[in-house]
N, C-alpha and C positions, 0 to 999 in steps of 0.2 A: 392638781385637779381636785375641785369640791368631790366630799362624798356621795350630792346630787348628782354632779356631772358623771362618777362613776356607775351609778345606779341608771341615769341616761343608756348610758352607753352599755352597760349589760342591759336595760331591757331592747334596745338595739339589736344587741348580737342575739338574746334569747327569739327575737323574731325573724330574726335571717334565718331561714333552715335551707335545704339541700334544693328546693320546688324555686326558693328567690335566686340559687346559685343558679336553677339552669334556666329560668327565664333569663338570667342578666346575659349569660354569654350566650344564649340563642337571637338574644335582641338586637347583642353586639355586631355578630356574624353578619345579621340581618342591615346591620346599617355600614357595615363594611362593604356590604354586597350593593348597597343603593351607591352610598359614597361613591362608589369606586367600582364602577360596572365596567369599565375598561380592560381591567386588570383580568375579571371575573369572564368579559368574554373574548381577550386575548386568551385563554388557557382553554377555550373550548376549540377555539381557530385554530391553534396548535394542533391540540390533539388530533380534533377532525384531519389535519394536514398530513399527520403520521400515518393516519391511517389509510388516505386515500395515496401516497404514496407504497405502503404495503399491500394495499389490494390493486393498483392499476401495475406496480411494478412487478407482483409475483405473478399476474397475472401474461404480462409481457415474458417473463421467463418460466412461468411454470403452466401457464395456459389453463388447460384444463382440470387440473388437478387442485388450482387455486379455487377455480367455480367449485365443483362438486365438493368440497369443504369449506365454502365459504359460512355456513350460516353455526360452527364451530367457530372461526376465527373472529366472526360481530361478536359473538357472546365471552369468548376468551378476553377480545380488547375491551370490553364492556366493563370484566369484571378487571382486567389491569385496569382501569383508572378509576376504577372506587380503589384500588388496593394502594394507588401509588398514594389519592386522597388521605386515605384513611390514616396511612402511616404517615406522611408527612404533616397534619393534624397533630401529632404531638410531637414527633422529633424536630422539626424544622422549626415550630413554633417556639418548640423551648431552647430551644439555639436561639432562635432571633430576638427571644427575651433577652435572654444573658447576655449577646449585643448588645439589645438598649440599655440593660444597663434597671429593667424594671422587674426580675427575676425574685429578687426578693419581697416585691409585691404579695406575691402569690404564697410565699412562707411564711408570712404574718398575718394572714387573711386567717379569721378562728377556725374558715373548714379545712386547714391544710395545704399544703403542695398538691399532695397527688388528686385527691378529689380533684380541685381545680383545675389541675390537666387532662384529668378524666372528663370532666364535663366539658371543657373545651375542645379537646379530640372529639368527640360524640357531634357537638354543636356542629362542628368542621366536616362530619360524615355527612349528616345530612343534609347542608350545602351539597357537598361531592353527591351526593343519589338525585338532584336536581341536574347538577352540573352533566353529570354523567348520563342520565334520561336524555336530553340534549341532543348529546354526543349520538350513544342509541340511535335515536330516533332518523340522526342526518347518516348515519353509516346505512340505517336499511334503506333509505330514499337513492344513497350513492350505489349500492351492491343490487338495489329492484328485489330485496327478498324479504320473505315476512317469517315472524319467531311467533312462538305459541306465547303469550304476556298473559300470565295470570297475575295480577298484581299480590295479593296474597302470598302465592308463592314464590317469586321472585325476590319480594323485598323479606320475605322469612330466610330464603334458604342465602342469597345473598349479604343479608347483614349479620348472620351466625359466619358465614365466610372469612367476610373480613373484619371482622371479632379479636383473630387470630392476629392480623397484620396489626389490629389497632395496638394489640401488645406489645408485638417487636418494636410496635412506634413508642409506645412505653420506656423498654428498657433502653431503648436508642436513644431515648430524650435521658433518661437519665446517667447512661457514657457521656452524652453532650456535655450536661453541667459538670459532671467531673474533670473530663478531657479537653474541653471545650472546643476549639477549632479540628474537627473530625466532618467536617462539610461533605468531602469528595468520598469517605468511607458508608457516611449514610446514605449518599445520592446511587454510591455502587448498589448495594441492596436490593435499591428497586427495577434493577436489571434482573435482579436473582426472579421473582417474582413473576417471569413469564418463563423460567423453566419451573415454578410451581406449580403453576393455572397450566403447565401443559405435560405435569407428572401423569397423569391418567393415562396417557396416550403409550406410558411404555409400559402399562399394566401389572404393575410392581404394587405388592400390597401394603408393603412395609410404608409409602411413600402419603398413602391417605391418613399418617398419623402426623404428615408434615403441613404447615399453614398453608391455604386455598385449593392444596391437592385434590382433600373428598369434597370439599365443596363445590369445587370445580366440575365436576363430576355429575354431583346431582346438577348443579346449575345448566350445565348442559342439557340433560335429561330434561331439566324443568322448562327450558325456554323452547330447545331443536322441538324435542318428541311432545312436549303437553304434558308432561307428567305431575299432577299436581302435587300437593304440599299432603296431601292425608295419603296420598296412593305411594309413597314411601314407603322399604319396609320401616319398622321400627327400628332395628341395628341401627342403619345408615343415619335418620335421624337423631339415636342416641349417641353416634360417634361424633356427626358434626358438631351437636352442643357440647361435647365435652373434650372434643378440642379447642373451639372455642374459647370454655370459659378456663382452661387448662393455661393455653397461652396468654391469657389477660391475668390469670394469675404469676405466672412462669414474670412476666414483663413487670407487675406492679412490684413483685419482692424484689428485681433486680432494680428497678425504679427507686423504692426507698433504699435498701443499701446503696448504691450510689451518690444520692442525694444527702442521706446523712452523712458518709463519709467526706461528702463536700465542705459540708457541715462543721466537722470534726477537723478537716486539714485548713480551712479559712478560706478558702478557695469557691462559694456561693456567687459572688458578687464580682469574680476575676473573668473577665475574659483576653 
């Protein structure tokens, strides 16, 4: 390569910064999502299906008891499918790299590995918070009940929630590229995930330091009762952020050790 060419291409990379990384994979998503609207709203048919089979079938066997808690269970399945979203946004994604075989793409790109899956998990959420509104919206028309929707506070105390999950999608992405075929290990997980969102209920304090526990919590409070986003005490809000950014940190360390070790053993580019 000319020393122009080289000068080309650093002034290139000096004008790509982190604003062109996440337009490019929000754009992406975006044209995933026109591309391939099929795909986009078979996963909402789905879901809705699960659900109307858990609210007509408990209702069949547990009657009453399913009503008088039903506007708990819209908001618990609500916040399950951001959380399944969110994590599968980076684990699933970076498995299905290292399938194609385009994993190393993203290792030689000058912002890194992890940024790059950072911003793409993220892109992938906020598809999941449309995807999921959706959902919301057909479960209160099926159930005939209404939730207190403060948008402000919902999308605050909801995306510090799943903050936490987006990490374990983290570290799970980066078992992936080391382990690689560990499919059925990560899809188990997102079982675990609704004895998370429904920790609160055996009022255990130790358990709101665990991912979507306290969130779940307020989120309840914020959608059932009205409880807005300032009328928190301070603790609660100070816990959820730092769980939060605790497990995004907890996920990015194990993220990079994994990856470099991938790195180190030759093993990047093996599926």
């Amino acid at each position: 390569m000319t020393a122009d060419g080289a000068d080309d291409a650093t002034t290139v990379g000096e004008r790509a910064g982190y604003l062109d990384l996440a337009r490019a994979v929000l754009y992406r998503e975006y044209l995933l999502f026109v591309r391939y609207p099929a795909n986009a709203v078979g996963g909402i048919v789905i879901s809705v299906f699960f659900f109307a089979l858990l609210f007509y079938g408990g209702r069949m066997l547990a009657g009453r008891a399913v009503t008088d808690s039903i506007e708990g269970i819209v908001v618990g399945y609500f916040l399950w499918t951001l959380s399944v979203g969110a994590y599968q946004s980076i684990s699933s994604d970076i498995a299905s790299e290292a399938q194609w075989g385009t994993l190393e793409r993203h290792v030689m790109t000058p912002f890194g590995f992890a940024p790059v899956a950072l911003f793409k998990g993220v892109a992938k959420v906020v598809r999941t918070f449309l995807t999921s509104t959706i959902i919301l919206a057909v479960m209160l028309l099926i159930t005939d009940t209404t939730l207190q929707l403060s948008a402000v506070t919902v999308v605050a105390v909801a995306s510090l929630t799943i903050a936490s999950v987006l990490g374990l999608g983290f570290a799970a992405g980066g078992v992936a590229v080391l382990y690689k075929r560990i499919g059925n290990w990560l899809n188990l997980l997102q079982f675990g995930f609704i004895l998370l969102i429904s920790a609160p209920v055996f009022d255990l304090g130790w358990t709101r330091l665990l991912p979507l526990a306290h969130g779940s919590a307020l989120l309840q409070r914020a959608m059932v009762d009205g409880t807005r986003l300032w009328a928190f005490p301070a603790a609660d809000l100070a816990l959820l952020v730092g769980v939060a950014v605790g497990y995004v940190l907890l996920g990015y360390v194990v993220f990079r050790y994994t990856t470099r070790r991938a790195r180190r053993l030759g093993v990047l580019g093996d599926y």
